[in-house]
C-alpha positions in Angstrom: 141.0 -145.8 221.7 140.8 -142.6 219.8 144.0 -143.3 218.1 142.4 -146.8 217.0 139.3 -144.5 216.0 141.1 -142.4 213.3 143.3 -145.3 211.6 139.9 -146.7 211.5 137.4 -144.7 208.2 134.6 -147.0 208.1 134.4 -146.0 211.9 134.3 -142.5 211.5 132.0 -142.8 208.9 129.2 -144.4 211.2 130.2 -142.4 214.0 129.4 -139.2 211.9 126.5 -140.2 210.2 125.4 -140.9 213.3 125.9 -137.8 215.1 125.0 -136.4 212.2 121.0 -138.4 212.0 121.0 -137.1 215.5 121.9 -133.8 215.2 119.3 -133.7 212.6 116.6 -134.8 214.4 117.2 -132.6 217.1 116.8 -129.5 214.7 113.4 -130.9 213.3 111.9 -131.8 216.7 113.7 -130.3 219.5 111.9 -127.4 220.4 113.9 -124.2 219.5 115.4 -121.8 221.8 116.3 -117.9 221.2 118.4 -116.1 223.6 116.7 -113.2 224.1 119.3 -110.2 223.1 120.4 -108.2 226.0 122.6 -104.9 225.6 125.7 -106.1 224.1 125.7 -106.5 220.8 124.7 -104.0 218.0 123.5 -106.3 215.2 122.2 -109.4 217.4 119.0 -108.1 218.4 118.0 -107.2 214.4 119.2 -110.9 213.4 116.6 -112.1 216.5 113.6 -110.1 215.5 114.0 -111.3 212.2 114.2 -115.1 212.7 111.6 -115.1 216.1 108.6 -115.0 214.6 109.1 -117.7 211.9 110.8 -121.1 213.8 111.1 -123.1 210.4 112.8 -119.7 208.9 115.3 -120.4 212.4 115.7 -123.6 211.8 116.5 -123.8 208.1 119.0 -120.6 209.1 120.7 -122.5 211.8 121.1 -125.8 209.8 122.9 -124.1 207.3 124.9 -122.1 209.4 125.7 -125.4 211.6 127.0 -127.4 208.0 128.5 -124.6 206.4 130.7 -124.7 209.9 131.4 -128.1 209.8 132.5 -128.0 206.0 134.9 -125.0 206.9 136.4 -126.8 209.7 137.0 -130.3 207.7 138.4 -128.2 204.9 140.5 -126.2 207.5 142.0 -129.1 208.8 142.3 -131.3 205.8 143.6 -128.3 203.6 146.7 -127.0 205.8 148.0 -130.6 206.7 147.5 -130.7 210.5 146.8 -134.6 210.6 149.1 -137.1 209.0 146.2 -138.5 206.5 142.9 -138.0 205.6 140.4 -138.0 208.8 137.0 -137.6 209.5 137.6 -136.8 213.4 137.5 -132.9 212.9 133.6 -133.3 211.7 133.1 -136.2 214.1 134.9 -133.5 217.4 132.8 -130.5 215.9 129.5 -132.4 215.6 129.9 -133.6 219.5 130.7 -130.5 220.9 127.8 -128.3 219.4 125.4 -130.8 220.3 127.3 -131.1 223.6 127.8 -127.1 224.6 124.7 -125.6 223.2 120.8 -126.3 223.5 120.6 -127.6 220.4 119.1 -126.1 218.5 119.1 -122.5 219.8 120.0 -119.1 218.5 122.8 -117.2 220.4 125.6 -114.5 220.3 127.9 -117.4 220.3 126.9 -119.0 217.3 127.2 -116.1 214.9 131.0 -115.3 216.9 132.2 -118.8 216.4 131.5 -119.3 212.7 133.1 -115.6 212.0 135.9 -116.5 213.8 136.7 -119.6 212.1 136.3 -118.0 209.1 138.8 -115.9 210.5 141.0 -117.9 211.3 141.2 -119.7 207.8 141.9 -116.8 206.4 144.6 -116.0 208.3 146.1 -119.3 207.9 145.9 -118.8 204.3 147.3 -116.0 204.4 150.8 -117.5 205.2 151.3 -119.2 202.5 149.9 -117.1 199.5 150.6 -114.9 196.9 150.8 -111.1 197.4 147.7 -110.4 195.6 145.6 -113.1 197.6 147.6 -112.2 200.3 146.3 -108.4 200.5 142.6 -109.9 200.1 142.8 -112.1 203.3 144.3 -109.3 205.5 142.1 -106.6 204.6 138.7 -109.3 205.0 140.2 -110.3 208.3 140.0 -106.8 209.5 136.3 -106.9 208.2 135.7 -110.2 209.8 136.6 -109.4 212.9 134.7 -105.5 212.7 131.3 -108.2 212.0 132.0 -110.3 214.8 132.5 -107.2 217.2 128.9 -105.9 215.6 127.5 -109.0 217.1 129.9 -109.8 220.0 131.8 -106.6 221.2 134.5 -108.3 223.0 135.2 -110.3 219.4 137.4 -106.9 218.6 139.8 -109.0 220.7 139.9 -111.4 217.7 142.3 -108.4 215.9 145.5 -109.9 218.0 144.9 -112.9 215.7 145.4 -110.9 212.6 148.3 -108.8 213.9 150.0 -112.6 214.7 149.3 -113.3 211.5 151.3 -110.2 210.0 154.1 -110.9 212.3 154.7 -114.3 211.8 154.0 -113.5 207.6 155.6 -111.9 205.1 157.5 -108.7 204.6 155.5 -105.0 204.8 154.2 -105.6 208.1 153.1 -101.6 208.3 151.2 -101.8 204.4 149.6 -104.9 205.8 148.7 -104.0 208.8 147.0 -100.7 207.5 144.9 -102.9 205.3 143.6 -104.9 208.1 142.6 -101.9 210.0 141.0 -100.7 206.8 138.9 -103.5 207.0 138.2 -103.0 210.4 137.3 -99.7 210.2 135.1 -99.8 207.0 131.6 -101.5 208.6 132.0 -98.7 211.5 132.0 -96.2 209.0 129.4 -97.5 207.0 127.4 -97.9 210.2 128.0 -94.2 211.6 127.5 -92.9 208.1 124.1 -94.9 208.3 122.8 -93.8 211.7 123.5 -90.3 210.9 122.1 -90.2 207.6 118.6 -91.6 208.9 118.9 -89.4 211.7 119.3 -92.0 214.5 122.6 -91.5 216.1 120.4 -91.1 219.6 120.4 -94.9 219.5 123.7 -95.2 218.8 124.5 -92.8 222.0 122.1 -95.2 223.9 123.6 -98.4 222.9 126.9 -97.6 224.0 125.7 -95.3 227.2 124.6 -98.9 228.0 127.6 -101.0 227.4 129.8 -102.8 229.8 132.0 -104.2 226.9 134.4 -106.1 229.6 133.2 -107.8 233.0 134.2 -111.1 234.6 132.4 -114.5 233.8 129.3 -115.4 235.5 129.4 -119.0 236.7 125.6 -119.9 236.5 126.4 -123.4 237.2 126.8 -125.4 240.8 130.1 -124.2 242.2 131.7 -128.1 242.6 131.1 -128.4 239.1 132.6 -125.3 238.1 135.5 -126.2 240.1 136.2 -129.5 238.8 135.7 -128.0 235.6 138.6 -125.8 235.8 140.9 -128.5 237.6 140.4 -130.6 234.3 140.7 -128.0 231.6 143.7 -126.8 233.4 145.2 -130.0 233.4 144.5 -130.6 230.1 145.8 -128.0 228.5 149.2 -128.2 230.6 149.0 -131.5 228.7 147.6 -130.5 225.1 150.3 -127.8 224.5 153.4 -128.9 225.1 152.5 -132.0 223.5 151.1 -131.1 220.5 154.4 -128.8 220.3 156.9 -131.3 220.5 154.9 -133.2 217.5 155.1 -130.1 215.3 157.5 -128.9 216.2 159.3 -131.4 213.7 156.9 -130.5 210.9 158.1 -128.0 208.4 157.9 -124.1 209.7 154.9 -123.3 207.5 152.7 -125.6 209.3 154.5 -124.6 212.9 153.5 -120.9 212.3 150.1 -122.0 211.3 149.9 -124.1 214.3 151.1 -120.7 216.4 148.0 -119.0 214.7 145.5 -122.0 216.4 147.2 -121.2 219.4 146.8 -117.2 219.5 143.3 -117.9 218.6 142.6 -120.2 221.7 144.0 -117.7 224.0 142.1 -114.6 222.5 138.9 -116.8 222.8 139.7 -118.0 226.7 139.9 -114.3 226.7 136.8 -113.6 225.6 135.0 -116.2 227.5 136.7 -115.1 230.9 136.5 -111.1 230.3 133.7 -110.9 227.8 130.8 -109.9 230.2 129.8 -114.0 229.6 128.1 -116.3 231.4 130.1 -119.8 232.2 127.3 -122.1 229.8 127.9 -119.7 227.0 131.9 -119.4 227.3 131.7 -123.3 226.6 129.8 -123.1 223.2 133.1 -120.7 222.4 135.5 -123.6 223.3 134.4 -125.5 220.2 136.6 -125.2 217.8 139.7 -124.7 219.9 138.5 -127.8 221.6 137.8 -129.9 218.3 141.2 -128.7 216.9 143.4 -129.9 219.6 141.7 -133.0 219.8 141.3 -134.0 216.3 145.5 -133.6 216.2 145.4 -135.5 219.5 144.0 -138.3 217.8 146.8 -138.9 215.2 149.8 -139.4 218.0 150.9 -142.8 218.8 153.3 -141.9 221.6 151.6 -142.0 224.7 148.0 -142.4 223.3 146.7 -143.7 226.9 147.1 -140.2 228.3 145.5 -138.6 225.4 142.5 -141.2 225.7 142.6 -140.3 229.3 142.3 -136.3 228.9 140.0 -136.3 225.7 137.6 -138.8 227.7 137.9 -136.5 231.3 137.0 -133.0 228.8 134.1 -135.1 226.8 133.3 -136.8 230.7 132.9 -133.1 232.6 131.0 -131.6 229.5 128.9 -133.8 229.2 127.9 -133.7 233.2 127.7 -130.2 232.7 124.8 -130.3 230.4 123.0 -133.1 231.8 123.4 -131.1 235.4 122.5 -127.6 233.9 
């Protein structure tokens, strides 16, 4: 079915206008939802009391945060060569699961995280494959990406192991690379410091991270049968999705195999996150979108065995979909 979907462009073309009509009509008249900032997070709380009061400043804000996402992700996919021809299923996959895993359209930690970390992660995919200059560029804004998304989400610092695979699996100079990355890192910390000491304000500081409890356990905040069956799937599936998706690159020139290694050190550093990231369960699935719409977009192009793929694609969409219609 899904196979037959992306041979099939007229198809995805009034699949996604149609997800997108409806995704639009949810941000104009769905009523919109902030997620009140609690104490993790440095930056969150200023981004919430600046778009609270005014819910057309939100919704203009999360529209073009939502397409600019979408328009990474196509470009991501279509750029490095992960599907065999030209698809629309990566913005088809993306548009399902945020409308699917969020309360569209709401305002979260998790929406900021997940479009810095696929920004992220293009970079660091770039980075394989380009020239020393432009390869100097990426590394040191991937340390600074990932410094931003820890600003906003502090278990995000997690999101440097996808940088330091990157260097690895790179070029030469690991060490001058690497140093430029934690540049990066380091500079919106020092800026920050340098900020809250020059206003005199470092008490807040002190507070905030008196306060923190950077890593605890996931909440579930869902019914416990749900939660279970949850896991059973997810579990199953990606026994399934790994190994398979291996085998079909793993006959693809090494460039693309090393970037594929990169999508899966991000996965795991985000089912990280979600598990360790003092999270709730409904939040840690808004952070399994773009693993989720990666894998499944490349699920779509196999032709071996495409009744099992059908079968594990519809089980995820089948669960998450129950979830939020049970939540």
């Amino acid at each position: 079915m899904f196979n037959y979907l992306y041979r099939k462009s007229t198809l995805q073309i009034i699949l996604a206008v149609a997800l997108a009509a409806f995704a639009l009509a949810r941000l104009v008249l769905a009523p919109a939802i902030f997620h009140t900032p609690h104490a993790q997070g440095l930056l969150y709380p200023a981004l919430y009391n600046s778009l609270f009061p005014s819910t057309v400043g939100f919704r203009i804000a999360f529209g073009i945060v939502i397409a600019l996402q979408i328009f990474i992700f196509q470009h991501f996919i279509s750029k490095h060569n992960f599907l065999d021809s030209g698809s629309l299923m990566p913005t088809i996959w993306m548009l399902f699961f945020i409308l699917s895993t969020t309360d569209f359209p709401s305002f979260s930690q998790p929406l900021i995280t997940n479009f810095l970390i696929l920004i992220l992660l293009l970079l660091n995919v770039n980075s394989l494959n380009s020239s020393s200059e432009d390869n100097r560029r990426h590394v040191f804004w991937s340390g600074f990406i990932v410094a931003l998304a820890t600003l906003f989400e502090p278990a995000a610092i997690l999101l440097f192991f996808i940088v330091c695979a990157a260097l690895v699996t790179g070029k030469t100079n690991f060490m001058k690379r690497l140093c430029l990355a934690l540049s990066g890192l380091l500079l919106p910390f020092i800026y920050l410091i340098s900020f809250y000491y020059l206003t005199d304000q470092t008490q807040l500081l002190q507070d905030y991270f008196s306060q923190q409890n950077f890593f605890e356990f996931i909440l579930i905040n869902c019914k416990p049968t749900i939660f279970v069956i949850f896991c059973i799937i997810f579990l199953l599936s990606i026994l399934y999705i790994l190994p398979t998706l291996k085998l079909h690159y793993d006959n693809r020139i090494i460039l693309l195999r090393k970037k594929f290694l990169l999508v899966n050190v991000m996965f795991l550093v985000i089912l990280t996150i979600i598990l360790f990231g003092n999270h709730n369960f409904m939040e840690g699935l808004t952070y399994l979108t773009i693993p989720f719409s990666i894998y499944f977009s490349m699920l779509c192009q196999l032709r071996r065995n495409k009744i099992t793929a059908d079968i594990v694609m519809t089980a995820i969409v089948a669960i998450i979909v129950l979830i939020k219609v049970l939540a």
